[in-house]
C-alpha positions as CSV (number, residue, x, y, z in Angstrom):
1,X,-4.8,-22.8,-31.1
2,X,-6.1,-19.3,-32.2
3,X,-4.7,-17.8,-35.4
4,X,-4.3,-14.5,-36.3
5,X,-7.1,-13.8,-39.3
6,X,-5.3,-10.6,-41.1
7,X,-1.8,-10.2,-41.6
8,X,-0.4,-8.4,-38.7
9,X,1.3,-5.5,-40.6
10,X,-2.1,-4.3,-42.4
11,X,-3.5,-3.7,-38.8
12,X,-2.7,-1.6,-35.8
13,X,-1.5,-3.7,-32.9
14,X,-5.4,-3.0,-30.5
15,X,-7.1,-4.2,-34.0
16,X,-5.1,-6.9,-34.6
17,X,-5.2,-8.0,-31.1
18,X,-9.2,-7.9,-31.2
19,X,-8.7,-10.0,-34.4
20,X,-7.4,-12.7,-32.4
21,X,-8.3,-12.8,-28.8
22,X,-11.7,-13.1,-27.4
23,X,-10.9,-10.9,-24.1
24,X,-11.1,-7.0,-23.7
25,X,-8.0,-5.2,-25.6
26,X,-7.0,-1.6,-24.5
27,X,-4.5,0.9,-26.2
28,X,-3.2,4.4,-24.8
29,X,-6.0,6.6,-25.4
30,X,-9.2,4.1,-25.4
31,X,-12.1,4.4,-22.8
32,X,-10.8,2.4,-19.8
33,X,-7.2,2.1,-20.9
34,X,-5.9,3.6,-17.6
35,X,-7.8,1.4,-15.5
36,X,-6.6,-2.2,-17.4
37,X,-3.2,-0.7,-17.2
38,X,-3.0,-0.3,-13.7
39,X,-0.9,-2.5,-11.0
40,X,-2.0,-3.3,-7.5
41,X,0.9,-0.9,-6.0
42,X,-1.0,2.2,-7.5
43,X,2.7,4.0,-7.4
44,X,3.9,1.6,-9.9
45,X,3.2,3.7,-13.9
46,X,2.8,0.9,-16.3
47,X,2.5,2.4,-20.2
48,X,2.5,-0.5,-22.2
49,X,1.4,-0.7,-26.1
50,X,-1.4,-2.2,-25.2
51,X,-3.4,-4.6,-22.5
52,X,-5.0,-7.9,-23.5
53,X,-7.1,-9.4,-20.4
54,X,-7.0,-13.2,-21.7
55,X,-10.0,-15.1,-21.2
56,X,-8.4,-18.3,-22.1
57,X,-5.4,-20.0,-23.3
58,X,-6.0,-19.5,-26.7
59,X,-6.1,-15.9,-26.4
60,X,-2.3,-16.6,-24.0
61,X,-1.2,-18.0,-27.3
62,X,-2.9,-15.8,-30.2
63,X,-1.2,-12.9,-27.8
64,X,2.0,-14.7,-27.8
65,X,2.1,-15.3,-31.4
66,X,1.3,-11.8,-32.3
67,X,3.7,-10.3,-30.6
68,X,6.3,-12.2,-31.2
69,X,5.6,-11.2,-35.1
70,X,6.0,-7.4,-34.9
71,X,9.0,-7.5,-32.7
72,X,7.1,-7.0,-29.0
73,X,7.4,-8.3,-25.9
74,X,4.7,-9.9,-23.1
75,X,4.9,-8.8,-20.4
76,X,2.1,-11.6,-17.9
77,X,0.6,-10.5,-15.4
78,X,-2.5,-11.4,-12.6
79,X,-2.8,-8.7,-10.4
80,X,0.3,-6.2,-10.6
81,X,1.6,-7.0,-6.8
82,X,5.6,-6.6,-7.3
83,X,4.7,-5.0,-10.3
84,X,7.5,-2.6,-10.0
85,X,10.4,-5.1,-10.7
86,X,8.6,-5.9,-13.8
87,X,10.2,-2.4,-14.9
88,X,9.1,-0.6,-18.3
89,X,6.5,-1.6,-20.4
90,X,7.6,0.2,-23.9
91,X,7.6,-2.4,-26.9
92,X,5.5,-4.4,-24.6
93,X,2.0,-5.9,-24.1
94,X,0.9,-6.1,-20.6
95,X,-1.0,-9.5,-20.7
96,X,-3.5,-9.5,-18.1
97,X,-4.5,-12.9,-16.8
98,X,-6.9,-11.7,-13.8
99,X,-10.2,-13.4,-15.7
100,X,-8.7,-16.7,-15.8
101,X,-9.4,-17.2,-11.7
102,X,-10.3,-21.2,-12.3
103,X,-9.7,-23.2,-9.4
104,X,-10.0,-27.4,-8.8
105,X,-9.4,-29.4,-5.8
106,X,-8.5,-33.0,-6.0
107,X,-9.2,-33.5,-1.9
108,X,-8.0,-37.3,-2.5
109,X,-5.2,-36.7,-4.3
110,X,-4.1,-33.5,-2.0
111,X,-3.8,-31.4,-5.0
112,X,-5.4,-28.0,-6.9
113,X,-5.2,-27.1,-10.2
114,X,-5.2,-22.9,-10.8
115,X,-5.6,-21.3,-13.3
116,X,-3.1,-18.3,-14.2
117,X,-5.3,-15.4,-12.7
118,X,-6.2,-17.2,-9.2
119,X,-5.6,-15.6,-6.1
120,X,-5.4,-17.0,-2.7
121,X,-8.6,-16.4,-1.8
122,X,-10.0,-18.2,-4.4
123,X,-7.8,-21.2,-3.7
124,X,-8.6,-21.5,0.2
125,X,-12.0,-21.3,-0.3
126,X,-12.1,-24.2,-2.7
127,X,-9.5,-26.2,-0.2
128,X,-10.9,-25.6,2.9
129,X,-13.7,-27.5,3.2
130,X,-11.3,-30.5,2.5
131,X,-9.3,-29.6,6.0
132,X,-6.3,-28.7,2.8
133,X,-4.4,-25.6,2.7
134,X,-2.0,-24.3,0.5
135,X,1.3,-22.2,1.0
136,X,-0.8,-19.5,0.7
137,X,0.8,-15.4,0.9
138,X,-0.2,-13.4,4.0
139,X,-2.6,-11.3,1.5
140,X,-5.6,-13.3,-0.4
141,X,-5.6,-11.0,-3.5
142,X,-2.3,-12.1,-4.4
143,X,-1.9,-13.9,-7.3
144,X,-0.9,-18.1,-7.1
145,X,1.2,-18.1,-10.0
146,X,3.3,-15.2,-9.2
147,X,3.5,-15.9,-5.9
148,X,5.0,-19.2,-6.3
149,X,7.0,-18.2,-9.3
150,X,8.8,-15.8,-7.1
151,X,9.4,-18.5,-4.3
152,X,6.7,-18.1,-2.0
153,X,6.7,-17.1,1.9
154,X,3.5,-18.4,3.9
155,X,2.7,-18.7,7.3
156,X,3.2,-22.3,7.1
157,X,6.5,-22.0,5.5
158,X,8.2,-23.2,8.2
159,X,6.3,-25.9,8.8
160,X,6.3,-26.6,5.0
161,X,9.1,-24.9,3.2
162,X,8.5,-22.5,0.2
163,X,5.8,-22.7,-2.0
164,X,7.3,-23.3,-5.5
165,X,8.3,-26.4,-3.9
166,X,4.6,-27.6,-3.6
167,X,4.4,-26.8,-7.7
168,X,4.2,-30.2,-9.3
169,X,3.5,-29.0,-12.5
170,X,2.7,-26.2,-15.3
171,X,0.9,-25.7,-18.0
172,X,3.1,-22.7,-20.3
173,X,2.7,-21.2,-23.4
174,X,6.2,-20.8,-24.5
175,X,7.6,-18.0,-27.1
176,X,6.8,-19.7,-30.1
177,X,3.5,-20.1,-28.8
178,X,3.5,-23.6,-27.9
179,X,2.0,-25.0,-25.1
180,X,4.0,-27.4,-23.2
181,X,2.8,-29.6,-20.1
182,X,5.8,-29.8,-17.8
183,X,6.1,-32.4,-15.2
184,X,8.9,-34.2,-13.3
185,X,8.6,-36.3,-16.4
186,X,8.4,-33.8,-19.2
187,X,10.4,-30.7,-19.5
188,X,11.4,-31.4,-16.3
189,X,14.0,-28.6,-17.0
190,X,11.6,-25.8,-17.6
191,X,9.5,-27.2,-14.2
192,X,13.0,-26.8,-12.6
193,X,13.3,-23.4,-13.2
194,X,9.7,-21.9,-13.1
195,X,10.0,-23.3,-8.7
196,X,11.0,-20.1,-7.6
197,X,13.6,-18.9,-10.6
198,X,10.7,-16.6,-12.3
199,X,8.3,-16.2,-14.9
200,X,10.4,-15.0,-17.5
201,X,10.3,-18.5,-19.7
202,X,7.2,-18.9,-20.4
203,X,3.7,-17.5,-20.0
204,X,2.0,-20.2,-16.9
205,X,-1.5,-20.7,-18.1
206,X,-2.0,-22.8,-15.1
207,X,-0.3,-24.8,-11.9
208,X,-0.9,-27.7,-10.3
209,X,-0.3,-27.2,-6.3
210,X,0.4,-30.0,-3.4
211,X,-2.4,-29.4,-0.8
212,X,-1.2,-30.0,3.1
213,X,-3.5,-31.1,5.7
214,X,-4.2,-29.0,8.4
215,X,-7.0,-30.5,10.6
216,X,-6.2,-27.5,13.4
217,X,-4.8,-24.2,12.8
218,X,-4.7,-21.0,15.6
219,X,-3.6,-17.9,14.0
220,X,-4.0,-14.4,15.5
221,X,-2.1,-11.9,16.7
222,X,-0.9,-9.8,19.9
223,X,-0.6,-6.2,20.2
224,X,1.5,-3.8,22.8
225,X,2.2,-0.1,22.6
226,X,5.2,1.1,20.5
227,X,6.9,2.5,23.2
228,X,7.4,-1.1,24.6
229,X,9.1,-1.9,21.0
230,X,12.7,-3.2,22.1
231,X,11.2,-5.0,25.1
232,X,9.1,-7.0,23.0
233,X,11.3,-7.2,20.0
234,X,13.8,-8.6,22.0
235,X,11.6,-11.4,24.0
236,X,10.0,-12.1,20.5
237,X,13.7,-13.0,19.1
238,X,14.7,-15.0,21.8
239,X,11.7,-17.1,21.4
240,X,11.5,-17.3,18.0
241,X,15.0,-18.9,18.8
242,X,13.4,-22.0,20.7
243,X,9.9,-22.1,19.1
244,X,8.5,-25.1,17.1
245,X,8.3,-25.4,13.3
246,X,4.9,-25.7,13.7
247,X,4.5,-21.8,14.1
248,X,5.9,-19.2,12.1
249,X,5.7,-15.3,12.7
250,X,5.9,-11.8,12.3
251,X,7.2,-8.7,14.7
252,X,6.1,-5.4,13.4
253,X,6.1,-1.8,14.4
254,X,3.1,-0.6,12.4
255,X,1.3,3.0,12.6
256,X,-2.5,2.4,11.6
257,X,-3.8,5.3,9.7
258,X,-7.1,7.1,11.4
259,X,-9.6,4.7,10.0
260,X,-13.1,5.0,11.0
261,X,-13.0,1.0,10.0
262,X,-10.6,0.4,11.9
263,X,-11.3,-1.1,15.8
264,X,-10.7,1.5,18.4
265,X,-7.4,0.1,19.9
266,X,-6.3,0.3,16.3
267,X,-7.4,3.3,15.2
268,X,-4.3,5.7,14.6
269,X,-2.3,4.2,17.4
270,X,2.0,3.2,16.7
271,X,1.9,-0.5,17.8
272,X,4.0,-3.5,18.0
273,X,2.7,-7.0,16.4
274,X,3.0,-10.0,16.4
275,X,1.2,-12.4,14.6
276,X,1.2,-15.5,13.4
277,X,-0.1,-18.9,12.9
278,X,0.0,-22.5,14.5
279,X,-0.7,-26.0,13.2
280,X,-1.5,-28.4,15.3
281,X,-4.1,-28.7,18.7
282,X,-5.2,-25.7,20.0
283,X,-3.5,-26.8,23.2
284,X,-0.1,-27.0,22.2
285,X,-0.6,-23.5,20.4
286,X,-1.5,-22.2,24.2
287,X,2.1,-23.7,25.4
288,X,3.6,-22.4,22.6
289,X,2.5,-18.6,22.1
290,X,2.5,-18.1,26.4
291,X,5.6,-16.9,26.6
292,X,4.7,-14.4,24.4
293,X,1.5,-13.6,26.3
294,X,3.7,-13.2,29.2
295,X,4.5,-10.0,28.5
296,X,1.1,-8.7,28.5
297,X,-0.4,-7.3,25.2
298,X,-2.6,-4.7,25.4
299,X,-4.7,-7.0,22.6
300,X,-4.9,-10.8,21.7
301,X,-6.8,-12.0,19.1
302,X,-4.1,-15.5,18.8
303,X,-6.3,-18.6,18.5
304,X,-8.3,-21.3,17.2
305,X,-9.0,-20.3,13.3
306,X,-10.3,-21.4,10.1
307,X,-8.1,-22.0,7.3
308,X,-9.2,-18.8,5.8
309,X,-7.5,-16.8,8.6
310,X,-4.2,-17.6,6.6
311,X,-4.2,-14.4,4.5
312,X,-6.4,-12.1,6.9
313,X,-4.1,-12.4,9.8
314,X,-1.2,-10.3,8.7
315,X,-3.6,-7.6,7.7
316,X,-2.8,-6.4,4.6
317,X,-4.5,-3.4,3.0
318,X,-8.1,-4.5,1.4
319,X,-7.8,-2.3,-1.7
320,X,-4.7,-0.8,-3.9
321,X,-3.0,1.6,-2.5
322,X,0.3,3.6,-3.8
323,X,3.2,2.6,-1.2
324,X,7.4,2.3,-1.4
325,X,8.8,-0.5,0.5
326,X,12.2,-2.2,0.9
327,X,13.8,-5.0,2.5
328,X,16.8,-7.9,3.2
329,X,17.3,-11.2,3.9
330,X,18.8,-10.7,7.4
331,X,21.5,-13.3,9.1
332,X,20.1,-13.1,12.1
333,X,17.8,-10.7,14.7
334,X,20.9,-9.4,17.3
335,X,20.8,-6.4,19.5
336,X,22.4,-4.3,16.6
337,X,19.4,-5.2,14.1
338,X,16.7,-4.5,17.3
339,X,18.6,-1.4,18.0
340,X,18.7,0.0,14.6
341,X,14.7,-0.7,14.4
342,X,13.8,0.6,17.4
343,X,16.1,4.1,16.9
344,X,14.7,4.6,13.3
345,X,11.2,3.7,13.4
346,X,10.1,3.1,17.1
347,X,7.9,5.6,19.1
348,X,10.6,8.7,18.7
349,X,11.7,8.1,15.5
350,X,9.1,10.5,13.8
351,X,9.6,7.9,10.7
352,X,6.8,8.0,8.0
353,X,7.2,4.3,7.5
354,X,3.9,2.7,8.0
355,X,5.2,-0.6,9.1
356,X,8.9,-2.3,10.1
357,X,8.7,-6.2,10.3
358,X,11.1,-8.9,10.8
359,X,9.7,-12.6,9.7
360,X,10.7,-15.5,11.1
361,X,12.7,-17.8,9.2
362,X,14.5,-21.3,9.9
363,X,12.7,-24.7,10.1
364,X,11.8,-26.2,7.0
365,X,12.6,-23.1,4.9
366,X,16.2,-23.3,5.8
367,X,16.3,-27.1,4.6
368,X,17.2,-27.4,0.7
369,X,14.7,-29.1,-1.1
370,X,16.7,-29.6,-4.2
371,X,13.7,-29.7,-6.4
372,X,13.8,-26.2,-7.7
373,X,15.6,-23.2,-8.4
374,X,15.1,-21.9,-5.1
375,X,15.5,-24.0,-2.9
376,X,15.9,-22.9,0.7
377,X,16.2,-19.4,2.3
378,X,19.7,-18.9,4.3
379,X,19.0,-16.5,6.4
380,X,17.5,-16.2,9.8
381,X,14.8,-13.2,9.2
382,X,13.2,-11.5,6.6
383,X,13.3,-7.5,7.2
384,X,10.7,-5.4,5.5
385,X,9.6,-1.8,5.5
386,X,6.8,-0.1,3.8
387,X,5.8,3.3,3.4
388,X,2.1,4.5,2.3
389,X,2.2,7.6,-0.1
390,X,-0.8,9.8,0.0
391,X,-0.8,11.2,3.7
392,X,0.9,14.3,5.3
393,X,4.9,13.1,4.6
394,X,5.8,13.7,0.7
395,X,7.5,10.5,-1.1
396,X,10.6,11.8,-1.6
397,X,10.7,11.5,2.7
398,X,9.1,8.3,2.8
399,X,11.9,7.2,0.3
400,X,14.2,8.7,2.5
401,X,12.8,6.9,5.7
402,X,13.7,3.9,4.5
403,X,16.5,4.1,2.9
404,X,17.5,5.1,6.5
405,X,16.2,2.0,7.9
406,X,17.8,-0.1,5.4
407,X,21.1,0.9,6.2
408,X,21.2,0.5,9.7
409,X,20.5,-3.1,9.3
410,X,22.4,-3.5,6.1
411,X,25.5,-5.2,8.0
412,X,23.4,-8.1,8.8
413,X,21.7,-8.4,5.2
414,X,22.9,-11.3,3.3
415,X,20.4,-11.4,0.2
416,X,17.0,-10.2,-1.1
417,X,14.1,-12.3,-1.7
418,X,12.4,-12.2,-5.4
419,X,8.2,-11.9,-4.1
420,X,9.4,-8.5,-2.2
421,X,11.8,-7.3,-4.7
422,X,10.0,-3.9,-6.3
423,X,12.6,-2.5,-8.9
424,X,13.7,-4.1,-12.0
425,X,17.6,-4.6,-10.9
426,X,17.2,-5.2,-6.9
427,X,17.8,-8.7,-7.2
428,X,20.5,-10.6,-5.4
429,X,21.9,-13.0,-8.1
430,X,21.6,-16.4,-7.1
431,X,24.9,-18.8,-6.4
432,X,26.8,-18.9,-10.4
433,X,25.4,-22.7,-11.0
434,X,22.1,-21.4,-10.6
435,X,22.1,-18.1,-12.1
436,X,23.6,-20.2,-15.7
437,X,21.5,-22.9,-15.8
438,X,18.4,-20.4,-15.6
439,X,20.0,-18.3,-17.9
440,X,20.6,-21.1,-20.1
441,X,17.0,-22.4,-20.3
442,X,16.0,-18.7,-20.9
443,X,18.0,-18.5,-24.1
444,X,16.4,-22.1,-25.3
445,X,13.3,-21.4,-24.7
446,X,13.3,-18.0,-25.5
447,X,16.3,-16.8,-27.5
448,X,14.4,-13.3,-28.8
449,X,13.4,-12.0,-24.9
450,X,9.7,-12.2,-25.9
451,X,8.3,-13.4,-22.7
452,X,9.3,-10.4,-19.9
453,X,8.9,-11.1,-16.3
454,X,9.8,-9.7,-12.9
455,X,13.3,-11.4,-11.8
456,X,14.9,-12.4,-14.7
457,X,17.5,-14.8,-14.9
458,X,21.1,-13.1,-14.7
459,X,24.5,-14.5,-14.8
């Protein structure tokens, strides 16, 4: 365990943190300070007292220890995706984890071991060669630990369930700066709660993941024009009705921006998407996905694929970029909820939203696991909206966009869901047994609030 070699009042906290930690240290003013500081979303302002990129557990716990000695908080984080519900950073030090990107498959045991700063990316291209995926995100360059923290939504969710179900164990440094190991068999509490009920008790120095076998896998997607949005919405939601757990989906109504990288049929065009991915043989992904095709895309890239498709298929921006987005957990997909979409963001809308999607839910998401904090999703679809800032509409219309959206589909909305949750308070509270027993732990493990985290447990 690192120690702290001068007393921490004789030193100013980016001294005193250099003292101690063997990774790069930044404070407000220093050569590279804004850069360390900043989250993925680049609209998202994070001013803490200072940033610490670990390069090890040690400097997890020498950061831990410190702070906790002149009255701060630590705020973890890998790389600032829903950084915007971690809210604001002052008395805090943002503790970067992004160089601790360690990844180790066991292919015989079906399990990988990441470390706290590993993104997806890094995980499928250790598991792949094994014919193993994880519950990956539908973005590579988000971070595991977060990710599963927060619950965990993949293309083989339905198929699979959530991903903080497939955590079978952590490695945490707690407040005190203790590192624990907790298993089913040891602090089998904490394990409880870090499944999908935060990051708020601890900081995770690493996870250990289930793997699932997945000898075939088609993924792609299918494109038509926007003006065609309620006729496809529509056919997508009744099929989504009557489709196998082995494939789970997306609908979107998404403007591409006038790329030059962009393919032609892309290029600036309002589409409607919907993409996806399918385990099992590539002939049973044909039966499933024609009915879809029977409505004849203009586009369809939908089949066989490598396991590396899993977070390139939903075509997520390759860089930061500054956005606003919102969503719900919806009861189901009727007429009202296709309506609403189609009048507030389809082809005469004139919305700045860059892309509306509903996800597909049910199967083994909707089946309580009981091994977590979260563990199932009631809720037939996940709606979502996004906004890009930057291009010709101001924010303040963007915000406005969809906050419009949101409304019209707010009769069907029967929660939120903590991995697209971007302010500090727009959680739903969880059911009263699970809200206490989180906020319980919390208080045990961490009766000064040193550890802060996106999501906290509330009452």
């Amino acid at each position: 365990m690192s120690t702290i070699t001068a007393p921490p009042t004789t030193l100013d906290l980016g001294a005193a943190l250099r003292e101690c930690c063997t990774g790069p240290v930044s404070c407000p003013g220093d050569p590279g300070h804004d850069e360390a500081r900043q989250a993925w979303n680049l609209s998202v302002d994070q001013r803490p007292e200072a940033v610490v990129r670990a390069r090890s557990t040690a400097d997890v716990v020498a950061t831990v220890e410190l702070c906790r000695a002149r009255g701060l908080r630590v705020a973890p984080q890998a790389t600032g995706h829903g950084a915007a519900a971690l809210g604001p950073l002052t008395g805090a030090v943002l503790l970067r984890t992004d160089l601790m990107r360690d990844v180790a498959v066991d292919p015989q045991a079906r399990t990988v071991r990441v470390a706290a700063g590993a993104r997806w990316d890094d995980v499928l291209a250790a598991s792949a060669p094994h014919g193993l995926a994880p519950l990956a995100g539908s973005a590579g360059d988000v971070g595991v630990v977060g990710f599963c923290l927060g619950g965990g939504l993949s293309f083989l969710g339905r198929r699979h369930g959530l991903a903080c179900g497939d955590v079978l164990g952590a490695d945490v440094v707690l407040a005190d700066g203790s590192l624990v190991h907790a298993r089913a068999d040891d602090h089998a509490e904490l394990l409880w709660a870090l499944r999908g009920g935060s990051g708020a008790f601890g900081v995770v120095v690493a996870l250990e993941l289930a793997l699932h076998p997945v000898p075939e896998l088609s993924a792609g997607a299918l494109f038509w024009p926007i003006e065609r949005a309620r006729e496809v919405l529509g056919a997508w939601r009744d099929w989504c009705a009557v489709a196998p757990e082995s494939i789970s989906t997306s609908a979107r109504l998404m403007r591409f921006p006038p790329d030059p990288a962009l393919p032609e049929p892309l290029r600036g065009a309002a589409l409607v998407v919907v993409d996806g991915a399918f385990v099992g043989p590539a002939a049973d992904a044909e039966a499933v996905v024609a009915p879809l095709r029977a409505i004849c895309p203009m586009l369809d890239t939908f089949g066989p694929a490598p396991l590396e498709a899993l977070t390139q298929l939903h075509m997520d921006p390759p860089v930061p970029v500054p956005a606003i987005s919102t969503h719900a957990l919806l009861s189901e997909a009727d007429d009202h909820v296709l309506d609403a979409l189609v009048a507030t963001a389809g082809a005469d809308s004139g919305t700045s939203a860059t892309v509306v999607e509903l996800r597909q839910l049910g199967g083994a998401l909707a089946r309580p696991t009981g091994v977590g904090a979260q563990r199932t999703i009631d809720a037939g679809f996940l709606f979502f909206a996004l906004g890009v800032l930057g291009g010709p509409a101001d924010p303040a219309t963007i915000g406005t966009d969809l906050t419009a959206i949101a409304a019209r589909v707010a009769s069907r909305a029967v929660g939120t869901f903590p991995n697209f949750v971007e302010s500090p308070d727009g959680d739903v509270a969880p059911e009263s047994s699970v809200g206490d027993r989180l906020s319980d732990i919390k208080t045990r493990l961490d009766p000064a609030g040193v550890v802060q985290a996106a999501h906290a447990p509330r009452r």
